[in-house]
N, C-alpha and C positions, 0 to 999 in steps of 0.2 A: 793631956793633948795627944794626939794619936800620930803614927808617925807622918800619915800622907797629912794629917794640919800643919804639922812642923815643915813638913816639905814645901806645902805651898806656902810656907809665910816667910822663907827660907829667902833673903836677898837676892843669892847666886841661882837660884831655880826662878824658871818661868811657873807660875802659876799651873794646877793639877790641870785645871781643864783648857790649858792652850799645850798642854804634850800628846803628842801623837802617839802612834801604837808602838811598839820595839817588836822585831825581828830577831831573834836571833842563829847564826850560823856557822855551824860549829867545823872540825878541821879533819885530815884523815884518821881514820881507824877509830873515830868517836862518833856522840851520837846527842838528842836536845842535854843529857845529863850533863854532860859537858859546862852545862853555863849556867848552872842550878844556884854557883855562890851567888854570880851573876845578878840574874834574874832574881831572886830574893833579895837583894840587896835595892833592886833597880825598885821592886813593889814596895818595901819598909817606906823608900824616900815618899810614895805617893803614884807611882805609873801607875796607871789602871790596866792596860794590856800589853804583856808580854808575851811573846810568844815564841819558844825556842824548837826550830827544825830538827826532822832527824832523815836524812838525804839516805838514799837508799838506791848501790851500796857507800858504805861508807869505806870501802879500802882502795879506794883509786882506781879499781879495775872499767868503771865507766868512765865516759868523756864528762869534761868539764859542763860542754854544754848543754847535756844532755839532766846532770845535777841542779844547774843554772836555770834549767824552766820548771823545775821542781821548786826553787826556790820561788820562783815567780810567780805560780800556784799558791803557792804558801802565803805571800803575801797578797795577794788578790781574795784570799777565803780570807783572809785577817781583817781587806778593808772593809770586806762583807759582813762581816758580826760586827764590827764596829761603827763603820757609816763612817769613815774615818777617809780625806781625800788622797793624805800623804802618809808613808810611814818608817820611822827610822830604823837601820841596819845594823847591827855591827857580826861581822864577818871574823871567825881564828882562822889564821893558818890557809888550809884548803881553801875552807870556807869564806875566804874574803877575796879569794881569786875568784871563784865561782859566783859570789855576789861581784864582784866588776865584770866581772862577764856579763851577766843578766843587765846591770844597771848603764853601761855602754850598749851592750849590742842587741838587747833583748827589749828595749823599751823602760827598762826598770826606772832608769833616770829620772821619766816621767811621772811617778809615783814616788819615788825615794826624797825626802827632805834632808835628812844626814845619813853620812853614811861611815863608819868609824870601822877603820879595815887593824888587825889585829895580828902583828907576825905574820904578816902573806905573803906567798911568796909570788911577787908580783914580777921579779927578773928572775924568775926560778931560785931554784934549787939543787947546785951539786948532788944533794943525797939522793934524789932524782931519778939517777943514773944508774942508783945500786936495789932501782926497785921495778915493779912490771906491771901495766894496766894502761889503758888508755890514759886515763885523767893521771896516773903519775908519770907516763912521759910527755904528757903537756905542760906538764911543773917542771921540764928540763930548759937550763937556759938556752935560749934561743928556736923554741918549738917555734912551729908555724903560727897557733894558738895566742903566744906570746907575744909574738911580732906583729899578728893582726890587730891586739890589742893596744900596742906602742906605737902603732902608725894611725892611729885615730887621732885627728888633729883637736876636735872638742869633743872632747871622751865625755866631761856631767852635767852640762847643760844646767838648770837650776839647782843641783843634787850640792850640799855643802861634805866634802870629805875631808877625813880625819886619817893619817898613818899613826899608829904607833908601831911601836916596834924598840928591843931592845942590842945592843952594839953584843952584847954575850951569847947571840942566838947559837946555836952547833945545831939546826935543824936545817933553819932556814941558812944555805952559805952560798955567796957571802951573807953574813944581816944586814948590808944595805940594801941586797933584794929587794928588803921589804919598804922599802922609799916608796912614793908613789906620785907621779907627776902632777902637781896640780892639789896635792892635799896639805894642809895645816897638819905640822908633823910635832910630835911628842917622844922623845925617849928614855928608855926606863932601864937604869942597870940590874936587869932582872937575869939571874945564872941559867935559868932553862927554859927551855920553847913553852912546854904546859903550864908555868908559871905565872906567866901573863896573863892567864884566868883567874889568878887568884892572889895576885897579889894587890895590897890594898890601895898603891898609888895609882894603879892603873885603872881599877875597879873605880876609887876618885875623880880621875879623868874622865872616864864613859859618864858618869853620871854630873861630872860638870860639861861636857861638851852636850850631852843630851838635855838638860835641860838648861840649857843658860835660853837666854828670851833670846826667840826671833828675831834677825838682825831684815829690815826690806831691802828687794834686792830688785 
């Protein structure tokens, strides 16, 4: 049997052909490689389309929202080759600020089914502080950036989100930064920020949260 047959006969997985396309968005000073365990893992189960970003630049020297409609691009050319109406996210680090950016303030919402944010640093980032670029001093706590996005009263509208995030972070600090108001949350005692890509419980989560069946809403 093949893996996407096992996938779809799989209890805990929705069926191949009720899963939506996958995004994914990766974090500073990386690029789609980033999410390659990922995304290989996500195809063995049975996704039929994956598709991982590479934001340009990737060192924080641009603004967030300037990445953010890049990302939104990305996904609009994704619903396009697929015919696909809705499609799920998951965002590291940078890159899950920058996907709440777009999925809040850029319309994303409207398009996004789940959204599964990864180590983001959603109340900043002390280390922040000790870096230079536009998009890295809107990862400082308390940017302007940050507080337009914390005073959004209905930030996902139909969008279902996901935090994970683990209590050992030394990237993201503090790591409950990476809380996020309003999301089904997960924690992983994972020792380092980049680890979260490839460690196997969390890589388990993404792929039980992406495809467990549609709940009506």
């Amino acid at each position: 049997m093949t893996a996407a047959a096992l996938a779809a006969s799989s209890p805990r997985l929705a069926p191949v052909e009720q899963r939506v396309p996958v995004l994914l968005v990766h974090g500073i000073g990386d690029d789609a490689s980033a999410f390659d365990l990922l995304r290989r893992r996500l195809e063995r189960e049975g996704w039929p389309h994956v598709h991982a970003v590479s934001m340009v630049p990737n060192n924080g020297s641009e603004g967030i929202p300037v990445l953010a409609r890049q990302v939104a691009r990305e996904a609009e050319a994704l619903r396009a080759r697929t015919g696909a109406r809705r499609v799920d996210v998951v965002g590291f680090s940078m890159g899950a600020l920058v996907t709440r950016y777009w999925v809040q303030l850029l319309g994303g919402r409207l398009v996004v089914r789940r959204f599964v944010s990864i180590s983001g640093p959603h109340s900043g980032t002390g280390l922040a502080f000790l870096g230079r670029g536009k998009g890295v001093a809107q990862m400082r706590p308390g940017s302007r950036l940050l507080r337009a996005l914390q005073q959004d009263p209905r930030p996902w509208g139909s969008t279902e989100v996901h935090s994970f995030w683990t209590p050992l972070d030394l990237t993201i600090l503090p790591a409950s930064s990476s809380r996020l108001p309003g999301a089904s949350e997960r924690t992983f005692p994972v020792l380092l920020h980049p680890w979260m890509l490839t460690d196997p419980r969390v890589l388990d989560s993404v792929v039980d949260v992406l495809g467990s069946p549609a709940v009506a809403r």
